[in-house]
LOMAR-94870 format. One record per residue: x, y, z of N, C-alpha, C in turn; residue in three letters. Coordinates in Angstrom, 2 decimals. Atoms other than C-alpha are relative to their C-alpha. Layout:
# LOMAR-94870
[pt [X,Y,Z],[X,Y,Z],[X,Y,Z],'ALA']
...
***
This chain:
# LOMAR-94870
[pt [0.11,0.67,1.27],[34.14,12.83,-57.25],[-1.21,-0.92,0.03],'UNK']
[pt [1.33,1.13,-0.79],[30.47,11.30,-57.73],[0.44,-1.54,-0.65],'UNK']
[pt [-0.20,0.93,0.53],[30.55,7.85,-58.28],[-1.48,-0.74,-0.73],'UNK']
[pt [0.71,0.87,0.86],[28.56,6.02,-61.02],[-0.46,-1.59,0.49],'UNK']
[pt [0.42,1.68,-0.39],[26.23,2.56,-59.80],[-0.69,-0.25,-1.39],'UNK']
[pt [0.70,0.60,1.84],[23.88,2.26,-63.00],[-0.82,0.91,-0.34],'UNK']
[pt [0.30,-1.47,0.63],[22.15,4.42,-65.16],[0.45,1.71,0.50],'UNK']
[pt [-0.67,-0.85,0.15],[22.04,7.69,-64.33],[-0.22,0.32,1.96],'UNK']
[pt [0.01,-0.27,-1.67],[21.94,7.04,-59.92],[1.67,0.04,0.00],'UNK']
[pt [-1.51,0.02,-0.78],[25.31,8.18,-58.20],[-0.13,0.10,1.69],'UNK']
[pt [-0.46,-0.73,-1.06],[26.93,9.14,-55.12],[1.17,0.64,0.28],'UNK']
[pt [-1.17,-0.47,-0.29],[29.10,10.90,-53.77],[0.15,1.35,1.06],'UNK']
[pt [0.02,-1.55,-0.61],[30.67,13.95,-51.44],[0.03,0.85,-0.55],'UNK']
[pt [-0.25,-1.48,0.62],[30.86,17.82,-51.48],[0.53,0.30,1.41],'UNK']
[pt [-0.60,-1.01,-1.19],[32.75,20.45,-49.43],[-1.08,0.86,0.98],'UNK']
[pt [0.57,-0.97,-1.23],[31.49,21.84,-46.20],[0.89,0.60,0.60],'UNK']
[pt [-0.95,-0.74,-0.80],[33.05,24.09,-44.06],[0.64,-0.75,1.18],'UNK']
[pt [0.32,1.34,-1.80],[32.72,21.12,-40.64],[-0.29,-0.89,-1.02],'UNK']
[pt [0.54,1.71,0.30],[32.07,17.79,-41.25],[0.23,-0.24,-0.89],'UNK']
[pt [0.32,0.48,2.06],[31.11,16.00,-44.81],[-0.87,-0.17,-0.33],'UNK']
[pt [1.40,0.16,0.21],[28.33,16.51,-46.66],[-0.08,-1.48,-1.13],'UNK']
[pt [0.47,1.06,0.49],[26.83,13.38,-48.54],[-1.19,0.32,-0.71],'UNK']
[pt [1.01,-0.62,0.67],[24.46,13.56,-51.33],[-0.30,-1.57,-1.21],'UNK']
[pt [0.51,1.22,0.60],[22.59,10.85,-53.02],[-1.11,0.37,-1.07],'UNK']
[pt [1.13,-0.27,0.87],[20.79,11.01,-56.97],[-0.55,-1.18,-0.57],'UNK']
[pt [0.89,1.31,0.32],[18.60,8.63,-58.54],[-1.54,0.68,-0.77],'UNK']
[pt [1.09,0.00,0.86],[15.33,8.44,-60.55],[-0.94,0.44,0.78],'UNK']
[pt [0.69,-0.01,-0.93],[13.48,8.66,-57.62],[0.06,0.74,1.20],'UNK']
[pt [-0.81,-0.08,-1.16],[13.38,9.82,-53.85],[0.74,-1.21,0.21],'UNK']
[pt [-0.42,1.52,-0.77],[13.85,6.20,-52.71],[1.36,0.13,-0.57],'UNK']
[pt [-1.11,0.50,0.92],[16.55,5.86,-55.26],[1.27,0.86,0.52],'UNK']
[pt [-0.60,-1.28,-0.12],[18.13,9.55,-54.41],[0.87,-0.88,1.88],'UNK']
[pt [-0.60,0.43,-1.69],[18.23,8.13,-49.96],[0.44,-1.36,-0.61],'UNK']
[pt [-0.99,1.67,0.11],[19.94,4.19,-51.39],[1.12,1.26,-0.29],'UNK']
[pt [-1.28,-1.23,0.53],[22.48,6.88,-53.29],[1.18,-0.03,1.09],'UNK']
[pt [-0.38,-0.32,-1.23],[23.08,8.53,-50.02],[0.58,-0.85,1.20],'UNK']
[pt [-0.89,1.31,-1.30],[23.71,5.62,-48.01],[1.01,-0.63,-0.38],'UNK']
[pt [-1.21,0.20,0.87],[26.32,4.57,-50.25],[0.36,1.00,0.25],'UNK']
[pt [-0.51,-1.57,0.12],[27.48,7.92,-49.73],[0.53,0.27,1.68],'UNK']
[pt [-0.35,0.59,-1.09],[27.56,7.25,-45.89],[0.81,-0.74,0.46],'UNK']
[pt [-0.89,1.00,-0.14],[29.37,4.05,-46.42],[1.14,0.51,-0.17],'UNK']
[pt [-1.62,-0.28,0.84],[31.94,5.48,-48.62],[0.87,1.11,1.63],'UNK']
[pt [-0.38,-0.39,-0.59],[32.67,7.81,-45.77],[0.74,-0.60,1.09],'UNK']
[pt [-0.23,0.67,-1.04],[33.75,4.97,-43.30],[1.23,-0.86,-1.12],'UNK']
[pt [-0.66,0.79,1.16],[35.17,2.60,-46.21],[-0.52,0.36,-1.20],'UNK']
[pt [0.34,-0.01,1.41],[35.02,1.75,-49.65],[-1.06,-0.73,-0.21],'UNK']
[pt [1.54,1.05,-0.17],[31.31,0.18,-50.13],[0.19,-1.03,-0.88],'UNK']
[pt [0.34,0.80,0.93],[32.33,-1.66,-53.03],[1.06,-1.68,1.14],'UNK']
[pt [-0.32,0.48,-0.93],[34.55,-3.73,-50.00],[-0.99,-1.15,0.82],'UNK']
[pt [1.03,-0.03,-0.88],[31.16,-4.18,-48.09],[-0.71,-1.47,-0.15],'UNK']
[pt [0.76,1.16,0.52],[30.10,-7.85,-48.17],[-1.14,0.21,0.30],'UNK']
[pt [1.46,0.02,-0.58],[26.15,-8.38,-47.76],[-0.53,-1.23,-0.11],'UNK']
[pt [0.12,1.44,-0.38],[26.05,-11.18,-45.84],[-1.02,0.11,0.81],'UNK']
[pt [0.88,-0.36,-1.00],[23.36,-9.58,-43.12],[-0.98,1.35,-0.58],'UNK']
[pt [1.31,-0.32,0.95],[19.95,-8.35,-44.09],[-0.36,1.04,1.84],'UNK']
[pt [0.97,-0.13,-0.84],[18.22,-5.73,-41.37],[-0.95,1.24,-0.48],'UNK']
[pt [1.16,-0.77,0.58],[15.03,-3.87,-41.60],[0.08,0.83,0.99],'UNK']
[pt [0.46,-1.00,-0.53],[14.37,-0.42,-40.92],[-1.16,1.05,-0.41],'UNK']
[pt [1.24,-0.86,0.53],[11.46,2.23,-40.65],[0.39,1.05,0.40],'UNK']
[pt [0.18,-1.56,-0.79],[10.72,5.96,-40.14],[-0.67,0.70,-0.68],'UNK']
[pt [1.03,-0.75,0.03],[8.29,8.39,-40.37],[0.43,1.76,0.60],'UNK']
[pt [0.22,-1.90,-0.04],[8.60,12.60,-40.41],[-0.88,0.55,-0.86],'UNK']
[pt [1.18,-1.17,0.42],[6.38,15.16,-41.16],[0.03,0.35,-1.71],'UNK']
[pt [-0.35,-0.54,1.57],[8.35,15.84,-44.72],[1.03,-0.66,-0.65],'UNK']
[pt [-1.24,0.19,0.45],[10.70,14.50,-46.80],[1.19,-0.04,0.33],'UNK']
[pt [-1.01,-0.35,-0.13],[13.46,16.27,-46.17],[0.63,-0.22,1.47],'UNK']
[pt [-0.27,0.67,-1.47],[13.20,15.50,-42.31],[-0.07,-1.56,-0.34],'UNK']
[pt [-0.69,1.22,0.35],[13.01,11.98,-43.80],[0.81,-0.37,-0.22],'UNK']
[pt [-1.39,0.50,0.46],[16.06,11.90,-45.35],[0.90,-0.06,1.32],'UNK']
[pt [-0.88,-0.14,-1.06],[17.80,12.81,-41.89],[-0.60,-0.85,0.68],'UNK']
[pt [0.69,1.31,-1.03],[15.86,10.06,-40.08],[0.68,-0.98,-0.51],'UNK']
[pt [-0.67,0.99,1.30],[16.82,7.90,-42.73],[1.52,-0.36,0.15],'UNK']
[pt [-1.39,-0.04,-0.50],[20.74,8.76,-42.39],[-0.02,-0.36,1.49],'UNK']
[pt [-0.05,0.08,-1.44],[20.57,9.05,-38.76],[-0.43,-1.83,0.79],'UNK']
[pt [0.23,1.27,-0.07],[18.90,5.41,-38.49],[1.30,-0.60,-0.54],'UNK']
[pt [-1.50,0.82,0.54],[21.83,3.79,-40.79],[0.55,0.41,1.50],'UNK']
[pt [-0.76,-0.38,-0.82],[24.19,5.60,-38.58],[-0.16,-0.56,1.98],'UNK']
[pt [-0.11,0.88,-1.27],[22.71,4.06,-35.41],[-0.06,-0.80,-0.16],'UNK']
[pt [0.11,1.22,0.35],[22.45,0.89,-36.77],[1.79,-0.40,-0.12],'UNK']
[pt [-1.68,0.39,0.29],[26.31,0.98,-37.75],[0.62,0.01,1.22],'UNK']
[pt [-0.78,0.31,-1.35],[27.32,1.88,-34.35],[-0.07,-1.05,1.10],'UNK']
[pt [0.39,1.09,-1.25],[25.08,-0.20,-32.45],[0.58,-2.25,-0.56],'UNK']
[pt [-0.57,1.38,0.19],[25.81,-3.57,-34.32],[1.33,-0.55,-0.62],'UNK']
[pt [-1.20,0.63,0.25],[28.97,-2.54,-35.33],[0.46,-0.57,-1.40],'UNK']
[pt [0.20,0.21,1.72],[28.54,-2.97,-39.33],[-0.38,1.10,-0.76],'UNK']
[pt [-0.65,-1.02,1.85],[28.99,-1.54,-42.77],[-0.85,-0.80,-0.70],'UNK']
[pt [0.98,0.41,0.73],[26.21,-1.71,-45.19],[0.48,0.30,-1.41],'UNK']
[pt [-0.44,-0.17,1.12],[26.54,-1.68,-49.06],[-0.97,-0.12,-0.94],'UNK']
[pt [0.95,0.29,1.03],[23.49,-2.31,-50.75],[-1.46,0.34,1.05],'UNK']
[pt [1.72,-0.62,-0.99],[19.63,-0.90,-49.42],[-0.87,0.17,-1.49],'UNK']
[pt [1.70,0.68,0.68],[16.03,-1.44,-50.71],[-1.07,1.12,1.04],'UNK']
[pt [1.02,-1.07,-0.64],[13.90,1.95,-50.05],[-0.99,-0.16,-0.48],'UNK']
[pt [1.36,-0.13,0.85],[9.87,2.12,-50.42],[-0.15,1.53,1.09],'UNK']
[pt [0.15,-1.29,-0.47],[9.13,5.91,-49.52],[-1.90,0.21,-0.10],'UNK']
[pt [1.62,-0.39,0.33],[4.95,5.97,-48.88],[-0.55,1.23,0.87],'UNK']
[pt [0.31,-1.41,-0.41],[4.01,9.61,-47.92],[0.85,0.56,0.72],'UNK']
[pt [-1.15,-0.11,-1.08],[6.29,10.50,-44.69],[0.41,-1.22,0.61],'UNK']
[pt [-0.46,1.07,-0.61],[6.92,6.84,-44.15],[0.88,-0.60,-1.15],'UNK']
[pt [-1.12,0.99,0.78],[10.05,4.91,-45.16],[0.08,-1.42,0.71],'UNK']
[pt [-0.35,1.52,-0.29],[10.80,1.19,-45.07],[0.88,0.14,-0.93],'UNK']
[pt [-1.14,0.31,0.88],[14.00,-0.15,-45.55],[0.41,-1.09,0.29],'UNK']
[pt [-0.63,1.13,-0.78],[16.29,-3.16,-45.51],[1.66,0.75,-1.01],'UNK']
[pt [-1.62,-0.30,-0.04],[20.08,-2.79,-45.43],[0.92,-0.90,0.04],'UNK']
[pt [-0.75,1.34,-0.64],[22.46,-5.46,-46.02],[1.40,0.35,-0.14],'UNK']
[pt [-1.33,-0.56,-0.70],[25.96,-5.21,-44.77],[0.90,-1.42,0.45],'UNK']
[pt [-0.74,0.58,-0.58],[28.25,-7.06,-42.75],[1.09,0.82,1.25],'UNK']
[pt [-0.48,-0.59,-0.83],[30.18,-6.75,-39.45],[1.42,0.82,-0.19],'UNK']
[pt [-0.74,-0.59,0.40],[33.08,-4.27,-39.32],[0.80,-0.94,0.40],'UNK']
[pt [-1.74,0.89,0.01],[36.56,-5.96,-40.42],[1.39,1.25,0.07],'UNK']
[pt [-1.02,-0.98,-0.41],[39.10,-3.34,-39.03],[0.79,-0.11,-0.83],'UNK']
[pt [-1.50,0.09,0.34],[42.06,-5.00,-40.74],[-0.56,-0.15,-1.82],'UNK']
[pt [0.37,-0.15,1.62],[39.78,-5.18,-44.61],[-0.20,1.48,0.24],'UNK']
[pt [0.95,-1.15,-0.45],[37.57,-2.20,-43.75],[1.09,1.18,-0.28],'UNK']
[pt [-0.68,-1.23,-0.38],[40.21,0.19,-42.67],[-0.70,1.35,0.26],'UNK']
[pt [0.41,-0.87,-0.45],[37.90,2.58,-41.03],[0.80,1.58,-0.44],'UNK']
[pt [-0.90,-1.63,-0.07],[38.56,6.25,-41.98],[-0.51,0.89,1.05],'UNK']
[pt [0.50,-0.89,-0.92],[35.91,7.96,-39.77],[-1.47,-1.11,0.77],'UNK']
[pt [1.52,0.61,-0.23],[32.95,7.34,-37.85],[-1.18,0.94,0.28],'UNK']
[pt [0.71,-0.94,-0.15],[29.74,8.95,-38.46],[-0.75,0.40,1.30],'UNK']
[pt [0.44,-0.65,-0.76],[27.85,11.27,-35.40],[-1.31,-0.12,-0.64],'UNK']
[pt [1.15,-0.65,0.28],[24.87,12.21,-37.27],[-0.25,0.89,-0.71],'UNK']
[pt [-0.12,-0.38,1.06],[23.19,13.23,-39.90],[-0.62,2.23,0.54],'UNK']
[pt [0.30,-1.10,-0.49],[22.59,17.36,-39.00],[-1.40,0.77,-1.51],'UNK']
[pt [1.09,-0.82,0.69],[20.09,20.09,-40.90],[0.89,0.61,-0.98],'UNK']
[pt [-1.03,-0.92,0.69],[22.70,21.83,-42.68],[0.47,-0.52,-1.64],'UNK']
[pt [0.21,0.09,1.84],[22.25,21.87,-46.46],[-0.73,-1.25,-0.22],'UNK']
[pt [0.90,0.78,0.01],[19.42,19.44,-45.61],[-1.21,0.25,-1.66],'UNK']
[pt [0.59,-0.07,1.20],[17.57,18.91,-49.32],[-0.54,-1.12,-0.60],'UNK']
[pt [0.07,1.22,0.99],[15.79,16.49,-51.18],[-1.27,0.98,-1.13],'UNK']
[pt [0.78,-0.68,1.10],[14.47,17.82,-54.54],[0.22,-0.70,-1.47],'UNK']
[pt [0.09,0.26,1.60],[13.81,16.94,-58.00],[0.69,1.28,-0.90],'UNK']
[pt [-0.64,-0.82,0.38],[16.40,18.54,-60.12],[-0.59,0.11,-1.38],'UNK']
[pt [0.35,0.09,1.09],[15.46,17.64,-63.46],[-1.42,-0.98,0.01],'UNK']
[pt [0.56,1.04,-0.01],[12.49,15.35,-64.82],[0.56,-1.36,0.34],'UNK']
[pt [-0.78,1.32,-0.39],[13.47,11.77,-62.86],[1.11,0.49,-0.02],'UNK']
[pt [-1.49,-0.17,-0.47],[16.40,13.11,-61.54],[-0.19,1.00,1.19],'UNK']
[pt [0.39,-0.76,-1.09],[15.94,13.48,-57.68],[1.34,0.26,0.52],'UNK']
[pt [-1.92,-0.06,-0.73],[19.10,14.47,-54.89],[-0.33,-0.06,1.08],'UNK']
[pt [0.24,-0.24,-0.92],[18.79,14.05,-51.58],[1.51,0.18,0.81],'UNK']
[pt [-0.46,0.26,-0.73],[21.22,15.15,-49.31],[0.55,1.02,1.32],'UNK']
[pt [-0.32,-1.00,-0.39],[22.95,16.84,-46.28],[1.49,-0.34,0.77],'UNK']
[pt [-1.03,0.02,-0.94],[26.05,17.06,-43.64],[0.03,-0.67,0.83],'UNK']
[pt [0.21,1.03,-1.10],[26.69,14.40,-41.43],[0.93,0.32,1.38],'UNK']
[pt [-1.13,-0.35,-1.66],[28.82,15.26,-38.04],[0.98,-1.19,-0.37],'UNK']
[pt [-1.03,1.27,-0.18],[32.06,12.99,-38.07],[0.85,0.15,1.12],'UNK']
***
Protein backbone atom coordinates (compact mmCIF):
# COMPACT_ATOMS: atom_id res chain seq x y z
CA UNK A 1 0.00 0.00 0.00
CA UNK A 2 2.09 3.22 -1.15
CA UNK A 3 2.03 5.74 1.27
CA UNK A 4 1.36 9.47 0.53
CA UNK A 5 4.16 12.35 2.17
CA UNK A 6 3.18 15.49 -0.06
CA UNK A 7 2.32 16.13 -3.40
CA UNK A 8 2.63 13.59 -5.60
CA UNK A 9 6.19 11.74 -3.66
CA UNK A 10 5.30 8.28 -1.97
CA UNK A 11 6.57 5.15 -0.68
CA UNK A 12 6.06 2.12 -0.27
CA UNK A 13 6.52 -1.96 -0.82
CA UNK A 14 5.91 -4.60 -3.59
CA UNK A 15 6.01 -8.42 -3.75
CA UNK A 16 9.12 -10.38 -4.39
CA UNK A 17 9.55 -13.83 -4.42
CA UNK A 18 12.77 -13.50 -1.23
CA UNK A 19 13.10 -10.63 0.65
CA UNK A 20 11.14 -7.06 0.20
CA UNK A 21 11.37 -4.94 -2.42
CA UNK A 22 11.22 -1.07 -1.61
CA UNK A 23 10.50 1.55 -4.08
CA UNK A 24 10.68 5.23 -3.73
CA UNK A 25 8.72 8.18 -6.24
CA UNK A 26 9.14 11.74 -6.28
CA UNK A 27 9.63 14.67 -8.72
CA UNK A 28 13.03 13.97 -8.94
CA UNK A 29 15.87 11.25 -8.55
CA UNK A 30 16.90 12.79 -5.21
CA UNK A 31 13.29 12.92 -4.27
CA UNK A 32 12.53 9.20 -5.81
CA UNK A 33 16.08 7.72 -3.16
CA UNK A 34 14.39 10.17 0.25
CA UNK A 35 11.02 8.04 -0.94
CA UNK A 36 12.98 4.91 -0.69
CA UNK A 37 14.50 5.44 2.53
CA UNK A 38 11.27 5.92 4.03
CA UNK A 39 10.55 2.82 2.40
CA UNK A 40 13.56 1.19 4.26
CA UNK A 41 12.42 2.61 7.50
CA UNK A 42 8.95 1.46 7.16
CA UNK A 43 10.42 -1.97 6.84
CA UNK A 44 12.00 -1.98 10.42
CA UNK A 45 9.16 0.37 11.98
CA UNK A 46 6.68 2.83 11.34
CA UNK A 47 8.81 6.10 10.20
CA UNK A 48 6.14 8.30 11.15
CA UNK A 49 7.37 6.89 15.01
CA UNK A 50 11.01 7.98 14.05
CA UNK A 51 12.04 11.01 16.14
CA UNK A 52 14.87 13.25 14.39
CA UNK A 53 16.77 14.13 17.07
CA UNK A 54 20.34 13.07 15.28
CA UNK A 55 21.56 14.59 12.07
CA UNK A 56 24.42 12.35 10.06
CA UNK A 57 26.00 12.94 6.77
CA UNK A 58 26.51 10.66 4.07
CA UNK A 59 28.21 10.32 0.52
CA UNK A 60 28.62 7.97 -2.50
CA UNK A 61 29.65 7.79 -5.77
CA UNK A 62 28.92 4.86 -8.73
CA UNK A 63 29.41 4.75 -12.16
CA UNK A 64 25.34 5.14 -12.76
CA UNK A 65 22.43 5.87 -11.13
CA UNK A 66 20.99 2.89 -10.64
CA UNK A 67 24.25 1.50 -8.88
CA UNK A 68 23.62 4.71 -6.90
CA UNK A 69 20.55 3.96 -5.62
CA UNK A 70 22.05 0.60 -4.10
CA UNK A 71 24.98 2.49 -2.55
CA UNK A 72 22.59 4.81 -1.31
CA UNK A 73 20.32 1.98 0.43
CA UNK A 74 23.21 -0.05 1.36
CA UNK A 75 24.89 3.11 3.20
CA UNK A 76 21.49 3.83 5.29
CA UNK A 77 21.52 0.21 6.07
CA UNK A 78 25.08 0.34 7.45
CA UNK A 79 24.56 3.28 9.18
CA UNK A 80 21.40 1.69 11.00
CA UNK A 81 23.31 -1.24 12.09
CA UNK A 82 26.42 0.31 13.00
CA UNK A 83 24.92 3.14 15.27
CA UNK A 84 22.06 1.32 15.97
CA UNK A 85 19.27 3.95 14.67
CA UNK A 86 16.15 4.58 12.68
CA UNK A 87 16.03 7.45 10.37
CA UNK A 88 12.81 9.31 9.21
CA UNK A 89 13.47 12.24 7.33
CA UNK A 90 16.72 12.66 4.52
CA UNK A 91 18.02 15.61 2.40
CA UNK A 92 19.44 14.16 -1.11
CA UNK A 93 21.64 16.39 -3.68
CA UNK A 94 22.33 13.82 -6.61
CA UNK A 95 25.42 15.66 -8.84
CA UNK A 96 26.30 13.25 -11.74
CA UNK A 97 27.29 9.74 -9.98
CA UNK A 98 27.75 11.54 -6.72
CA UNK A 99 25.27 11.67 -3.83
CA UNK A 100 25.32 13.69 -0.62
CA UNK A 101 23.12 13.12 2.06
CA UNK A 102 22.09 13.87 5.62
CA UNK A 103 19.77 11.56 7.55
CA UNK A 104 18.16 12.37 10.71
CA UNK A 105 16.93 9.68 12.96
CA UNK A 106 17.29 8.61 16.35
CA UNK A 107 18.62 5.63 18.37
CA UNK A 108 16.63 2.37 18.25
CA UNK A 109 13.81 2.22 21.13
CA UNK A 110 13.00 -1.60 21.13
CA UNK A 111 10.05 -1.18 23.47
CA UNK A 112 8.48 2.20 20.96
CA UNK A 113 10.15 0.96 17.77
CA UNK A 114 9.06 -2.59 17.90
CA UNK A 115 11.48 -3.82 15.36
CA UNK A 116 9.90 -6.08 12.69
CA UNK A 117 13.05 -6.97 10.67
CA UNK A 118 16.45 -6.00 10.08
CA UNK A 119 17.77 -5.03 6.83
CA UNK A 120 21.03 -7.17 5.07
CA UNK A 121 21.32 -5.22 2.01
CA UNK A 122 20.19 -3.60 -0.62
CA UNK A 123 20.77 -6.49 -3.71
CA UNK A 124 20.51 -5.95 -7.83
CA UNK A 125 17.30 -7.55 -8.23
CA UNK A 126 14.65 -5.34 -9.83
CA UNK A 127 17.36 -2.67 -9.36
CA UNK A 128 15.69 0.62 -11.31
CA UNK A 129 15.64 4.16 -11.19
CA UNK A 130 13.70 5.76 -14.09
CA UNK A 131 11.53 8.52 -15.01
CA UNK A 132 8.08 7.20 -15.44
CA UNK A 133 6.19 10.07 -16.46
CA UNK A 134 7.25 13.88 -16.95
CA UNK A 135 8.59 14.68 -13.05
CA UNK A 136 7.64 11.54 -11.91
CA UNK A 137 10.87 9.50 -11.11
CA UNK A 138 10.96 5.69 -9.06
CA UNK A 139 13.76 4.38 -7.79
CA UNK A 140 13.89 1.15 -6.42
CA UNK A 141 14.96 -2.48 -5.63
CA UNK A 142 15.06 -5.68 -3.10
CA UNK A 143 16.69 -5.43 0.00
CA UNK A 144 17.90 -8.93 1.77
CA UNK A 145 16.14 -9.14 5.30
Amino acid sequence: MPHETEGNSRWEHFAHDADIGIRGAGATPAAAFEQAALALTGLVTDPGIVETRQCIDLTCEAPDTELLFADWINALIYEMSVRKMLFSRFAVTIDGTKLKAQAWGEPVDRDRHQPVVEPKGATYTELRVAEQAPGQWIAQCVVDV
